[in-house]
C-alpha positions as CSV (number, residue, x, y, z in Angstrom):
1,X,77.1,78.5,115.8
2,X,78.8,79.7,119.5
3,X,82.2,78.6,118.0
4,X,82.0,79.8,114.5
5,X,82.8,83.8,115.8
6,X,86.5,81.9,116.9
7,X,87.6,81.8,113.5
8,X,87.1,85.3,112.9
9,X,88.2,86.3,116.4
10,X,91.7,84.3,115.4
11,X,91.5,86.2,112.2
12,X,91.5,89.5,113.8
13,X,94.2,88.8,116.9
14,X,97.1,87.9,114.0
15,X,96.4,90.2,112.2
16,X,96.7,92.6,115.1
17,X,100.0,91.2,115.6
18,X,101.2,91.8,112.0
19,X,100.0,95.7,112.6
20,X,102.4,96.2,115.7
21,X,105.0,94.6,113.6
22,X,104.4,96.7,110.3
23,X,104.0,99.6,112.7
24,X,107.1,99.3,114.0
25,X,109.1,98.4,110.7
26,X,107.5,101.8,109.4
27,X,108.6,103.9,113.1
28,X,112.2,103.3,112.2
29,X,112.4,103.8,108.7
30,X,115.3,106.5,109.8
31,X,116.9,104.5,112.5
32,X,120.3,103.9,111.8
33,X,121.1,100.1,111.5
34,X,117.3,99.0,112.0
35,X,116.3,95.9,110.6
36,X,113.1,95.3,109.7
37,X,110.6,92.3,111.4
38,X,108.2,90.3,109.0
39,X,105.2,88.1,110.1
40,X,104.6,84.6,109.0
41,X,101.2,83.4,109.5
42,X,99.8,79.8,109.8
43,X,96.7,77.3,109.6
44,X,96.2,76.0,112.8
45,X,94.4,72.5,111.8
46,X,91.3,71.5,113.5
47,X,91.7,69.0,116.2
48,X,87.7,67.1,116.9
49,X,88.8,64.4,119.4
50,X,90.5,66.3,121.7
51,X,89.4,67.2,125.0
52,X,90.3,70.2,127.1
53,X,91.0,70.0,130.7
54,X,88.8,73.1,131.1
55,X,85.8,74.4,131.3
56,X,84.8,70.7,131.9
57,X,82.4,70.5,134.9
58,X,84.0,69.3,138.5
59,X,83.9,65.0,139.2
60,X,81.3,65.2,141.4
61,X,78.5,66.3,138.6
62,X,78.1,62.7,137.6
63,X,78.0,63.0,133.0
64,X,79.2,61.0,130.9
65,X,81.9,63.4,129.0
66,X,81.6,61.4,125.7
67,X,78.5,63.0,125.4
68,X,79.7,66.9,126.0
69,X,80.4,67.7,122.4
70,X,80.6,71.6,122.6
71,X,83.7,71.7,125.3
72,X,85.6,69.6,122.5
73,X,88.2,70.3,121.0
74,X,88.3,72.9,117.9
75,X,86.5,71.4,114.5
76,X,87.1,74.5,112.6
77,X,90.5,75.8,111.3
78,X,92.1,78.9,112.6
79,X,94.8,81.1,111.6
80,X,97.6,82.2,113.7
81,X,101.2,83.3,114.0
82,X,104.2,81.2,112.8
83,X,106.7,83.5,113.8
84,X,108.2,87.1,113.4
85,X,111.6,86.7,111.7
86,X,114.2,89.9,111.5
87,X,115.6,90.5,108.0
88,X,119.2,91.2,108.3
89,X,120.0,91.7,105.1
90,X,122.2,94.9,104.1
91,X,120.8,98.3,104.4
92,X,121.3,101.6,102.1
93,X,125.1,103.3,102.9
94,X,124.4,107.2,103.9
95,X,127.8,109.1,103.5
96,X,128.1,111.4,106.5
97,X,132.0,112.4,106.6
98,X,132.2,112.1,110.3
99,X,134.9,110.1,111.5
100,X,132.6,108.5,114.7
101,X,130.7,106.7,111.9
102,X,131.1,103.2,111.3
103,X,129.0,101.2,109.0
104,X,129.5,97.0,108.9
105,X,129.5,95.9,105.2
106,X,128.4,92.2,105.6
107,X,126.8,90.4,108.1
108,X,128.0,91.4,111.6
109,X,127.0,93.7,115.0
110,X,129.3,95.5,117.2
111,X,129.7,94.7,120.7
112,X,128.7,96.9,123.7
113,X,129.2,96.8,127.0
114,X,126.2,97.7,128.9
115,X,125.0,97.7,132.8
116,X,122.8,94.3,131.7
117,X,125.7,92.6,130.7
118,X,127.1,92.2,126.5
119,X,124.6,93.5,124.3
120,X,125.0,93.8,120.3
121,X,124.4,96.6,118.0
122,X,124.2,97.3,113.7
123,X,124.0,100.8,114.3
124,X,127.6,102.5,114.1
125,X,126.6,106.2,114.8
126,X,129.0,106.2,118.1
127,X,130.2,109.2,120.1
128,X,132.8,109.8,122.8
129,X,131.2,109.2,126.1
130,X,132.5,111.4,129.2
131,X,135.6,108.9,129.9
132,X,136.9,109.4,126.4
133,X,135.7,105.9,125.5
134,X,134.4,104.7,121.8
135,X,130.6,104.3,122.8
136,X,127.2,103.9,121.3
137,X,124.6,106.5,121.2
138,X,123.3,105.2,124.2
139,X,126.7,106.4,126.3
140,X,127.4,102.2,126.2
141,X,131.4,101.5,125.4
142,X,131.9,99.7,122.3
143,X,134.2,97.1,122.7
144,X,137.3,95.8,120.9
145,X,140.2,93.3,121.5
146,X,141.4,95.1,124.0
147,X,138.5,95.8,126.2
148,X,136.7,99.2,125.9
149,X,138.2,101.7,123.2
150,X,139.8,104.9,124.8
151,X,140.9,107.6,122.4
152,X,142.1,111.0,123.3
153,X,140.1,113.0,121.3
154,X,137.3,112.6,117.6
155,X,139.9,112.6,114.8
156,X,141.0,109.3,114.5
157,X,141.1,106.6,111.9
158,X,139.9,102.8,111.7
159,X,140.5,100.8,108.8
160,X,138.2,98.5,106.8
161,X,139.7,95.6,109.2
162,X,138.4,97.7,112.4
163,X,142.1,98.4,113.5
164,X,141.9,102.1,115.1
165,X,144.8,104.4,114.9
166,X,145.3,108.0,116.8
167,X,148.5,110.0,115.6
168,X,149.8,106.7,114.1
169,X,149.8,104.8,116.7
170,X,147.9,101.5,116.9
171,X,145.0,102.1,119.5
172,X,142.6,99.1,119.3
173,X,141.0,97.1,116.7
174,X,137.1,96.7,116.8
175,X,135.5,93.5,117.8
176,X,132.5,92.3,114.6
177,X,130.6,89.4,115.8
178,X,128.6,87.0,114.2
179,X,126.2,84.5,114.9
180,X,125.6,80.9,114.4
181,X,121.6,81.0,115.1
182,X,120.6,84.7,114.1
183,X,117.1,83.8,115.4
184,X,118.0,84.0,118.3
185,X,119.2,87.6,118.7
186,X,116.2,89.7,120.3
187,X,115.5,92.9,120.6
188,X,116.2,94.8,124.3
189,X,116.0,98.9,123.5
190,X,118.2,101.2,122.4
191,X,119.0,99.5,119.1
192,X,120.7,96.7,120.9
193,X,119.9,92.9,120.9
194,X,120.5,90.3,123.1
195,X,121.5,86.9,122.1
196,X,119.7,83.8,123.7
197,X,121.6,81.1,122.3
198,X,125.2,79.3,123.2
199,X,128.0,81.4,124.0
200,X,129.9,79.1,121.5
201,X,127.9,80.7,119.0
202,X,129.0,83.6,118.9
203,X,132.3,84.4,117.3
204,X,134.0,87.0,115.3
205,X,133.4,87.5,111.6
206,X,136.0,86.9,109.7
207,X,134.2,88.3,106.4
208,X,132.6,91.9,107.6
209,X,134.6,94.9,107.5
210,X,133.9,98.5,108.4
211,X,133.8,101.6,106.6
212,X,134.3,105.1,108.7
213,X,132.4,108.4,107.6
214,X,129.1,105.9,106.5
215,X,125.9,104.5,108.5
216,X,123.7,102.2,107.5
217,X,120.4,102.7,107.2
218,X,117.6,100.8,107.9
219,X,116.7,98.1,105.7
220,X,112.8,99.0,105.9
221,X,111.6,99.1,102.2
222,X,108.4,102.0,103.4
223,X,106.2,101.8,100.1
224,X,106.2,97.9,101.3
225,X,105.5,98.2,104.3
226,X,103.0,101.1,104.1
227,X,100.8,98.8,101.3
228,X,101.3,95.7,103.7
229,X,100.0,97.8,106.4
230,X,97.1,98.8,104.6
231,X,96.0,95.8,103.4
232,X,96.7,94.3,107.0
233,X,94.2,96.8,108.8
234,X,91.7,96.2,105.9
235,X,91.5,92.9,107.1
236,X,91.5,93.4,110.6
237,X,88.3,95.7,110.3
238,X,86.7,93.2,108.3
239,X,87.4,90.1,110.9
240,X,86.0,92.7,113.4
241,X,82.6,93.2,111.6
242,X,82.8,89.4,111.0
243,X,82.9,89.1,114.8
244,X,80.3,91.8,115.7
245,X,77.9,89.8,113.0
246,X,78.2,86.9,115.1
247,X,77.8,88.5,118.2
248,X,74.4,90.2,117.1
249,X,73.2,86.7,115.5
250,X,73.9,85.0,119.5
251,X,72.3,87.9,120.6
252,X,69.3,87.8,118.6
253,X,69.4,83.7,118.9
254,X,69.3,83.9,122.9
255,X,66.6,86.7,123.3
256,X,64.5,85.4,121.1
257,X,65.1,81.4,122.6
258,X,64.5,83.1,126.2
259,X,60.8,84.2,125.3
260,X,58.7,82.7,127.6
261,X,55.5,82.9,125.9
262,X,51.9,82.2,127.8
């Protein structure tokens, strides 16, 4: 009976993990470019004739393990997390008219350069930053083929291919990368993401094009996420009585196994 709370217990920890996640997809419902995360859960299947390194007693208490059935391995099934993928599919276009918004139509992030190191960002509601460069809300320059962007002053235009022009002259054209293994983009603050993969995976998108006076929105669907919340800590407060049943029944068991009657 010791290891049937586990199963509740495993229960109650993904399901905790899938109410940080809906949590957060619900936070940003307003954030500009934000892609929503969703949880994938799994059976872990029972594995009886395997033996765990620990808690096993030292070498020098002389028993025969064969015999030590409980420190086994699991014989019931648990659930757990398969992963937490990032839909980046397109989000809603919000019509601002203000010429330092960008919005990427198609799949595709802009490029920033940060203290870190290159980091990537969807969002395209950029400012001028204090050395009149092209820059994410963070104050990070956006970067195109020429290095940073530099532009003398907000009215400018850019071009569904990216290319920026200031009094008709040619200034830059914006950099859209995309990415071979998507998975592997994470997230690091600020709306940006980092990507863990090959450099040689990265290139630029030859498909996505940009759209000034528009931002994207965030993909978040909230009626969605709000009912998967819902249902998510309905289930976590019922693993949770599940696990406090169990722990009354070995509490119970051992007190009343611990009687020493005359």
């Amino acid at each position: 009976m010791l290891k049937n709370i586990y199963t509740p217990l495993a229960g109650a920890i993904a399901q905790e993990r899938a109410l940080e996640t809906l949590s957060n997809n619900l936070a940003n419902v307003n954030t500009v470019g934000f892609k929503g995360d969703n949880v994938t859960f799994t059976l872990q299947d029972p594995e009886p004739f395997k033996n765990y390194p620990t808690p096993l007693p030292p070498a020098n208490f002389k028993v025969d393990l064969n015999k030590v059935g409980p420190l086994k391995g699991n014989d019931l099934s648990y659930v757990g997390i398969a992963g937490i993928e990032t839909d980046f599919t397109q989000g809603p276009a919000i019509n601002t008219h203000n010429k330092l918004d960008l919005m990427i139509e198609g799949q595709g992030m802009f490029s920033v350069q940060t203290n870190e190191g290159i980091r990537f960002q969807r969002a395209g509601d950029l400012t001028l930053n204090q050395e009149g460069a092209l820059a994410s809300k963070a104050g990070d320059p956006i970067l195109g083929e020429k290095g940073v962007v530099y532009l003398r002053s907000n009215q400018f235009h850019v071009n569904r291919l990216g290319e920026v022009y200031q009094d008709g002259e040619f200034i830059d054209r914006i950099q859209i990368y995309q990415f071979k293994s998507p998975e592997a983009l994470e997230r690091v603050g600020n709306n940006y993401y980092f990507y863990g993969g090959p450099a040689d995976d990265v290139s630029q998108s030859e498909t996505a094009t940009l759209k000034q006076g528009f931002l994207e929105g965030s993909n978040v669907n909230p009626i969605k996420n709000l009912t998967a919340l819902i249902v998510s800590h309905r289930s976590y407060e019922a693993y949770q009585k599940a696990v406090s049943n169990y722990d009354q029944m070995m509490d119970k068991t051992s007190n009343s196994l611990g009687e020493v009657r005359a």
